[in-house]
Backbone as JSON, one array per atom type, in Angstrom:
{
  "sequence": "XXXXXXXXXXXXXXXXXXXXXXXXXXXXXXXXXXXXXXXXXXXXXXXXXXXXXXXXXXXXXXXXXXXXXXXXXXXXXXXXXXXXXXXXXXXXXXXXXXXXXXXXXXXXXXXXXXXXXXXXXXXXXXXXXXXXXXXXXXXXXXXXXXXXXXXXXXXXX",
  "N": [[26.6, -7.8, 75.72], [24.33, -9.35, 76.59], [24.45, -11.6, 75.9], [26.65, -12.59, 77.17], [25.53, -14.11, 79.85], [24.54, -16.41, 78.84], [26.74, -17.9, 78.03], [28.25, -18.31, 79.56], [26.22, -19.87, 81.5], [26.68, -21.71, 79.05], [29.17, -23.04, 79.55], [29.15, -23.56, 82.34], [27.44, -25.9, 81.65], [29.15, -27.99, 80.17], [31.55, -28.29, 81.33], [30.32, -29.75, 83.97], [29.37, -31.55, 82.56], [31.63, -32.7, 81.19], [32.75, -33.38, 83.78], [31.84, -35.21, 84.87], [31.42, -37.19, 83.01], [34.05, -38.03, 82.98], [34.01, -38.47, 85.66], [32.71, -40.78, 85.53], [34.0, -42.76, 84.24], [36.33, -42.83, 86.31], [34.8, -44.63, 87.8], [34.29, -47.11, 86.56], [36.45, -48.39, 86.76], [38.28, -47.54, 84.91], [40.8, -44.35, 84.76], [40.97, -41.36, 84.03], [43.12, -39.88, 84.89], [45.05, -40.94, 86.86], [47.28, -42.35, 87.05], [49.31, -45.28, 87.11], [52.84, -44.65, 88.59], [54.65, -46.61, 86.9], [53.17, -45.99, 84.5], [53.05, -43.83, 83.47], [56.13, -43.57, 83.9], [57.3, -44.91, 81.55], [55.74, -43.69, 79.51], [57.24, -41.22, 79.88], [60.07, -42.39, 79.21], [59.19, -42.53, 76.42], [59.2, -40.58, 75.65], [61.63, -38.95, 76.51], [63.78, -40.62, 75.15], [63.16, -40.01, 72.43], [63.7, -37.23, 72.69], [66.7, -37.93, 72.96], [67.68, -39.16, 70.56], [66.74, -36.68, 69.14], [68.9, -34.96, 70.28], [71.23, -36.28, 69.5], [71.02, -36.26, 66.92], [71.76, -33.54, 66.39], [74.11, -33.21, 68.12], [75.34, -34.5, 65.9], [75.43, -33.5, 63.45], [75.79, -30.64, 63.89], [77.9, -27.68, 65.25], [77.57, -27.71, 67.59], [78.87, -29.11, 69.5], [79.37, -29.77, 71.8], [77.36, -28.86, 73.63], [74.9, -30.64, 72.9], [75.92, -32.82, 73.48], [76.36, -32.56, 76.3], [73.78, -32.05, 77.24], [72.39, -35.05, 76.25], [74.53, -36.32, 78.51], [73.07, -35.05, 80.78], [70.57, -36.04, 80.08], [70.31, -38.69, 80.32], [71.25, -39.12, 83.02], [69.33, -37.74, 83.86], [66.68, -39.62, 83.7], [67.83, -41.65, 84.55], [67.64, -40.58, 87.29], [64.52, -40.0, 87.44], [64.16, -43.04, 87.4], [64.36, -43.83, 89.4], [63.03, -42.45, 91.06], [60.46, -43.42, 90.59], [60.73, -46.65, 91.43], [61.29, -46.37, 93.8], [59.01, -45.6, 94.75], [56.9, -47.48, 94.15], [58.31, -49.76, 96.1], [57.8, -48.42, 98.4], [55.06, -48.53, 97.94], [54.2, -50.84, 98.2], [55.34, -51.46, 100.8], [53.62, -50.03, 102.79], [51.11, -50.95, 101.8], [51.72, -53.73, 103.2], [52.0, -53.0, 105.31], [54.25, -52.8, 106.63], [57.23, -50.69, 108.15], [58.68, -47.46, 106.1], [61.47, -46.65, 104.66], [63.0, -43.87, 103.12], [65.79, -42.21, 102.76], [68.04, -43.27, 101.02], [66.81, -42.88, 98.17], [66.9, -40.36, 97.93], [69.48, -39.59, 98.35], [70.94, -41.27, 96.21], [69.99, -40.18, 93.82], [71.13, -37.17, 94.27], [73.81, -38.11, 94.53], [73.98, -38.86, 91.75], [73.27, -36.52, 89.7], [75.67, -35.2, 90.99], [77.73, -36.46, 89.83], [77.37, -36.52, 87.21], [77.42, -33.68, 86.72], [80.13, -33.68, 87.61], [81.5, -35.13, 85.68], [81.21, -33.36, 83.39], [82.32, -31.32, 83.89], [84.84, -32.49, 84.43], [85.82, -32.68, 81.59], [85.57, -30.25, 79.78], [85.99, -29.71, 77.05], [84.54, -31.63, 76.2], [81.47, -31.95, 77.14], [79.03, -29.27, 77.59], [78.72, -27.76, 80.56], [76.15, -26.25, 81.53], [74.22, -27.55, 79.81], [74.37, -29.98, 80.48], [73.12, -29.86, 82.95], [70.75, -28.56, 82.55], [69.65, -30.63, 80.81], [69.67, -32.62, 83.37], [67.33, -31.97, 83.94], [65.24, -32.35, 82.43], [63.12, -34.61, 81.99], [61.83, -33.76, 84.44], [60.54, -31.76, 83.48], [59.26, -32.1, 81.31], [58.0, -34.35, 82.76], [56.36, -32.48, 84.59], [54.88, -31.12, 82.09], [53.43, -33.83, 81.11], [51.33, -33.93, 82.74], [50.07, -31.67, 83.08], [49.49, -31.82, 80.32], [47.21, -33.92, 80.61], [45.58, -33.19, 82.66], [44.18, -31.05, 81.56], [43.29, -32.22, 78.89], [41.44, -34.0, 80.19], [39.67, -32.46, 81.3]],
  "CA": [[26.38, -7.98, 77.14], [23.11, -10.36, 76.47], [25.45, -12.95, 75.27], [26.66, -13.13, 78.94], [25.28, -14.92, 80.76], [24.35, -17.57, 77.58], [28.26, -18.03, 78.06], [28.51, -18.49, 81.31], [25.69, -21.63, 81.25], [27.1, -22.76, 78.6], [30.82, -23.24, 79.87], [28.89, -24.91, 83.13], [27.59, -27.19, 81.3], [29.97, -28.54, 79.86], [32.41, -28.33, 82.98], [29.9, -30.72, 85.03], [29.16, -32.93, 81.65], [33.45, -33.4, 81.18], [33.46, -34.23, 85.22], [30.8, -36.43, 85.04], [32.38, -38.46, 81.9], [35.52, -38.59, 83.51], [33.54, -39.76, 86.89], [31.61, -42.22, 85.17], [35.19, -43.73, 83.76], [36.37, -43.56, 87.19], [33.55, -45.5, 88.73], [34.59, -48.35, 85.63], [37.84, -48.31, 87.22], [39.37, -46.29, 84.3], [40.58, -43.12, 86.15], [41.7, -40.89, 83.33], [44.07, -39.03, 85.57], [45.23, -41.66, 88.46], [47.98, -43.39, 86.43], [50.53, -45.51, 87.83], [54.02, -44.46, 88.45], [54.91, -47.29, 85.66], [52.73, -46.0, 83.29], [53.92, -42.29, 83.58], [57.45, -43.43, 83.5], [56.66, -45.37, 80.33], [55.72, -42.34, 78.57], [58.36, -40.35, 80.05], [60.7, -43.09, 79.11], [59.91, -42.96, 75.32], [59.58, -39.14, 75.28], [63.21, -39.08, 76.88], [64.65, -41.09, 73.99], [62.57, -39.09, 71.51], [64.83, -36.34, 72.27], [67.79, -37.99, 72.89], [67.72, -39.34, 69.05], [67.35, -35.34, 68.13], [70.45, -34.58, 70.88], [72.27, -37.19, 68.62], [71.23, -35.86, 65.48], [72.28, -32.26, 66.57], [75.4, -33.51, 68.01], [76.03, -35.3, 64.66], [75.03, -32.69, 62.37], [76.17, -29.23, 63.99], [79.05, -27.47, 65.44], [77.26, -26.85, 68.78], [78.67, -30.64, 69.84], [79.64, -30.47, 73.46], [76.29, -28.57, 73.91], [74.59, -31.46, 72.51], [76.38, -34.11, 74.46], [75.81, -32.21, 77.33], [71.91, -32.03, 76.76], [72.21, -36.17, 76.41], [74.55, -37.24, 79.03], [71.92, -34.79, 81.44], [69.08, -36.6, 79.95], [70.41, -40.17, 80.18], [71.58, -39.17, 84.11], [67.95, -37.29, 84.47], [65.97, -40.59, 83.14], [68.31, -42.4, 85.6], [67.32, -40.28, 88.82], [63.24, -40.49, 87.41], [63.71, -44.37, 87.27], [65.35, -44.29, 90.94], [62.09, -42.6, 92.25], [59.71, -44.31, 90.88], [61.15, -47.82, 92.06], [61.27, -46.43, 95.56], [57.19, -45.14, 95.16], [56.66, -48.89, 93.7], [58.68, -50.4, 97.15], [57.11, -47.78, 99.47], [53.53, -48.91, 98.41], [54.43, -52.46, 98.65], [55.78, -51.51, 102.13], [52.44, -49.36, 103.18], [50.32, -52.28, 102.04], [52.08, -54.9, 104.04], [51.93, -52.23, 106.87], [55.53, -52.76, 107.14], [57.81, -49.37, 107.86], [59.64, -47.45, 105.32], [62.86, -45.48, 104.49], [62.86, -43.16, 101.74], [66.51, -41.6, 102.34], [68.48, -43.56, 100.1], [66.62, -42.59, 97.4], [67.33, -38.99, 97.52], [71.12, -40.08, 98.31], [71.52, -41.74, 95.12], [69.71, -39.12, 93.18], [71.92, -36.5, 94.38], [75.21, -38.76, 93.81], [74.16, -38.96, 90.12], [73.15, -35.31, 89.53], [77.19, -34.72, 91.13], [78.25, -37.34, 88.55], [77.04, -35.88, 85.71], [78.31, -32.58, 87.24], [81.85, -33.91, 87.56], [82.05, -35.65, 84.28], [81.11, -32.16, 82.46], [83.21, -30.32, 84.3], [86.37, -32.53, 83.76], [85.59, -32.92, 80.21], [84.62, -29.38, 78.99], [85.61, -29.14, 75.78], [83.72, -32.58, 75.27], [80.77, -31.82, 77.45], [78.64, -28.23, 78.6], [77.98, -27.94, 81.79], [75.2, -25.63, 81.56], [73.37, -27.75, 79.03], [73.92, -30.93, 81.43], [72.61, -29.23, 84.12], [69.48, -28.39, 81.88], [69.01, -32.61, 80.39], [69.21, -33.19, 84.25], [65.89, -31.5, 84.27], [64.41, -33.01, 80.45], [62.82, -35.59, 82.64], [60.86, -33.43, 85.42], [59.92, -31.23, 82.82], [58.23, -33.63, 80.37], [56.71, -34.52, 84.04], [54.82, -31.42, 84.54], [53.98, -31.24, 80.89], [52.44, -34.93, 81.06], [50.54, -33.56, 83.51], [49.39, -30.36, 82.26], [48.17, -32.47, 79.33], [46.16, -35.19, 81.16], [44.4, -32.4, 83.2], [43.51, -29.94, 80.14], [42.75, -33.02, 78.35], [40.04, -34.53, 80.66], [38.93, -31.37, 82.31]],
  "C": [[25.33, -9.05, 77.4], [23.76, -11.66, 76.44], [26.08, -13.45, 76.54], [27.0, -14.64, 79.24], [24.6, -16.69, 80.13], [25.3, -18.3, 77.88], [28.75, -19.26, 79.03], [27.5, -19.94, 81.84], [26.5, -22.32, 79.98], [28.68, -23.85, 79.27], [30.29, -23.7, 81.17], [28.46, -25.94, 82.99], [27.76, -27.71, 80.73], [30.88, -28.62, 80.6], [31.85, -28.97, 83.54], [29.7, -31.81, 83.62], [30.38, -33.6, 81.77], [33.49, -33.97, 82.26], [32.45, -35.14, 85.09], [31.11, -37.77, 84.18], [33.82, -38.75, 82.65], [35.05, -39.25, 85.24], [32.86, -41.02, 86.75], [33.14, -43.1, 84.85], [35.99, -43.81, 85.13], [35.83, -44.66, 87.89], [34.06, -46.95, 87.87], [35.72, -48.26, 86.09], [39.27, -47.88, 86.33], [39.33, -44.92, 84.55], [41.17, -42.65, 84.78], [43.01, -40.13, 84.05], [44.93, -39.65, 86.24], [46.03, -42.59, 86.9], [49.12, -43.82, 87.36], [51.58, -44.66, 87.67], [54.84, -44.98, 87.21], [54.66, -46.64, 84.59], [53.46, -44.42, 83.05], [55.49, -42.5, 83.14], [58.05, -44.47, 82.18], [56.7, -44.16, 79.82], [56.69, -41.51, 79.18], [59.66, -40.76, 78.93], [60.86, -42.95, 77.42], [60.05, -41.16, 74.74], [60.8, -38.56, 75.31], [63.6, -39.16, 75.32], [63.94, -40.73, 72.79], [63.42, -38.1, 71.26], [66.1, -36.68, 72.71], [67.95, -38.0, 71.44], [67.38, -37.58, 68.84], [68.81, -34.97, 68.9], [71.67, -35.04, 69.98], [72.13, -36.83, 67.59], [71.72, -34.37, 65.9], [73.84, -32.39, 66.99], [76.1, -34.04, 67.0], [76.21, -33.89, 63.66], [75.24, -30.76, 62.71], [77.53, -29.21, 64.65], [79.0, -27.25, 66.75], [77.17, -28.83, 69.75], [78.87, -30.58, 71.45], [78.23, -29.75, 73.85], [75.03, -29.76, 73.86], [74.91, -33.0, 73.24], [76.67, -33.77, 75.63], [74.67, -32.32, 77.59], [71.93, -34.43, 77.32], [73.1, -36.66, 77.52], [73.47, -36.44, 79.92], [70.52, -35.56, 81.68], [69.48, -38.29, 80.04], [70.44, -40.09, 82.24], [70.09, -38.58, 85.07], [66.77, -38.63, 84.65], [66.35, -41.48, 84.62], [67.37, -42.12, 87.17], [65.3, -40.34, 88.24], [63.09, -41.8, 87.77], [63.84, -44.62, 88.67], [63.39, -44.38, 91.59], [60.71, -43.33, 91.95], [59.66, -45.82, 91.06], [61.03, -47.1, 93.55], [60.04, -46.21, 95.77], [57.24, -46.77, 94.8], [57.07, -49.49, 95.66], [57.88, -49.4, 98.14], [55.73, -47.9, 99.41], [53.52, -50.25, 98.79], [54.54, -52.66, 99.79], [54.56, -51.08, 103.0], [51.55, -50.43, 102.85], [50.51, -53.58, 102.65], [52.03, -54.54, 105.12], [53.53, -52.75, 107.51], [56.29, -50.63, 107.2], [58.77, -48.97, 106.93], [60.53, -46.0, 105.62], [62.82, -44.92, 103.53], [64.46, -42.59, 102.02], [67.77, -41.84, 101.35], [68.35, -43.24, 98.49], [67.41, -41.31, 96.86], [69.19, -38.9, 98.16], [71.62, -39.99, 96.86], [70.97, -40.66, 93.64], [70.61, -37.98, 93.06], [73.67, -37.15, 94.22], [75.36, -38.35, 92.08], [74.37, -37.55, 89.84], [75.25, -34.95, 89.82], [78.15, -35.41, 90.33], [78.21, -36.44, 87.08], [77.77, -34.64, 85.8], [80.25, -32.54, 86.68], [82.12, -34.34, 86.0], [81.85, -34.28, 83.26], [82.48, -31.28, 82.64], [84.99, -30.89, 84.35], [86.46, -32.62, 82.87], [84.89, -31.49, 79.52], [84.99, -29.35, 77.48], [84.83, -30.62, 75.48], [82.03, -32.24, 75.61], [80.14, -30.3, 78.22], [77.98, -28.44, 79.61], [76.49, -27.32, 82.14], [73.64, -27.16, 80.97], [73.41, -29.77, 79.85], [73.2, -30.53, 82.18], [70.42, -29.31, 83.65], [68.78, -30.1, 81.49], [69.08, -32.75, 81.78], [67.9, -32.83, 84.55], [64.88, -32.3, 83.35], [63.44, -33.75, 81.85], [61.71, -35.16, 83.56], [59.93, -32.32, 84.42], [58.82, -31.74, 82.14], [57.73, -33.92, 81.28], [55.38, -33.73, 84.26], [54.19, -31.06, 83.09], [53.01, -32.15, 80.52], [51.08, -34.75, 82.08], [49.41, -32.74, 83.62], [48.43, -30.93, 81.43], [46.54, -33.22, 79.92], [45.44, -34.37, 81.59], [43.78, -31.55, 81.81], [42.84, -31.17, 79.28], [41.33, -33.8, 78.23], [39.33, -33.69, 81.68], [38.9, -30.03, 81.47]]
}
């Protein structure tokens, strides 16, 4: 019970030292947290094709193939709808710093086209492609999002 409250300073300070290192690298205009859209979809981008190359070795090497080439076209059609939105955040700051007005509903148009693409192509093609496991690679992409995320905060906090 003595041990406490020892604890309890210690774990504050170190909780204001970490924010203070990570405010001092803001202030140098490296933000550990505040990454572009680019750079995020960069590392998305090679994490993607990280597991496509295992989708492809699992589709090569097992019996569980339309599962497998479900998984990748998902994740090639998930990658797709990530790349959509961050090109429209890219044009919508471009548009907010020119103080011009913007449209965002195209985006989520063509997002939802693909997603019914991928859909359709599973579903006329089942014994080549599962639909389930498309459904799931249309996610790979937002997932690996909130995981890049997760990291960066636990990382520098």
């Amino acid at each position: 019970m003595g041990d406490g409250p020892f604890r309890l300073t210690q774990f504050i300070v170190l909780h204001f030292s970490l924010k203070a290192k990570a405010e001092a690298k803001y202030e140098s205009g490296e933000s550990p947290i505040m990454h572009t859209m680019r750079q995020i979809f960069n590392r998305q981008k090679k994490a993607v094709f990280f597991l496509l190359a295992l989708f492809v070795i699992g589709w090569a090497f097992t019996d569980f193939k339309p599962v497998f080439a479900g998984l990748i076209l998902g994740s090639f059609f998930g990658l797709y709808n990530f790349w959509i939105i961050v090109r429209r955040m890219d044009r919508f700051d471009e548009k907010i710093s020119q103080g011009k007005e913007t449209k965002s509903i195209g985006g989520t148009a063509l997002r939802f086209g693909s997603g019914v693409a991928a859909a359709a192509i599973a579903l006329t093609m089942p014994e080549e492609f599962n639909l389930i496991a498309t459904v799931i690679g249309l996610m790979i992409p937002y997932i690996l999002l909130l995981a890049d995320r997760i990291v960066v905060h636990v990382k520098h906090f």
